[in-house]
C-alpha positions, 0 to 999 in steps of 0.5 A: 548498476547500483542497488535500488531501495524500496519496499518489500511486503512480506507475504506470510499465510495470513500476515503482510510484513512492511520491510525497506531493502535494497534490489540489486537488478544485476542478481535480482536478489532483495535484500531487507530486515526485519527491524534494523538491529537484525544482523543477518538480512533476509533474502529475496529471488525478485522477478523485475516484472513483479515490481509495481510502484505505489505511489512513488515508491517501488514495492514487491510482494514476496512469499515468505516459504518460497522466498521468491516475489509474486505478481499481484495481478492475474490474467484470468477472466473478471468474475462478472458475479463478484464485480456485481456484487462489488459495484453494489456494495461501494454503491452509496444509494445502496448504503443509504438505502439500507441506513433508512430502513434502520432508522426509527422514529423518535416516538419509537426512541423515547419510548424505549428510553422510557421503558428503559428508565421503568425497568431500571426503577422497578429493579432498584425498588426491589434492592431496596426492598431487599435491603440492598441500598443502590 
């Protein structure tokens, strides 16, 4: 078979590296650049089962210390904790919620703007009367 192009992210510790390559499926090797003017290609050990499409286009993930690829997907049971709390913070009334106990009155605004103004006239009096001319 002929080699495959697609994407690569490259995993490392906190960085995620977008690369092109080629996946040969025979060997089951990756192999990509860091920018196209690199001369020697990175290497990748790929497991067939850790390619996902996104979009329209093939992407793997691979770890940069073992230089192999690794699933993006678990099997271990939902945390029914961290889904509530999920569901709750993409929830728009909870948003809106919060944006409306934020607001202030415009009594409240011109008010501060006001003082605001005043704390600024008594600062350029004292210059003034400093000999400082603002």
């Amino acid at each position: 078979m002929k080699p495959v192009k697609m994407r690569i992210k490259l995993v490392d510790k906190d960085k995620i590296f977008d690369l092109r390559g080629k996946y040969d499926p025979e060997t089951r090797i990756a192999i990509a650049k860091r920018n196209p003017f690199d001369k020697t290609p990175l290497k990748f050990q790929v497991d067939p089962t850790h390619i996902y499409y996104e979009g329209r286009k093939k992407v793997c993930y691979v770890d940069n210390a073992t230089r192999a690829s690794r699933s993006i997907h678990s099997d271990a049971p939902i945390d029914q904790k961290a889904a509530t709390t999920l569901n709750l913070l993409i929830d728009q009334a909870f948003w809106k919620g919060i944006m409306e106990k934020r607001k202030i009155s415009a009594m409240t605004a011109i008010a501060l703007l006001l003082a605001g103004v005043g704390i600024y006239t008594i600062l350029v009096t004292m210059l003034r009367a400093a000999g400082i001319n603002v």
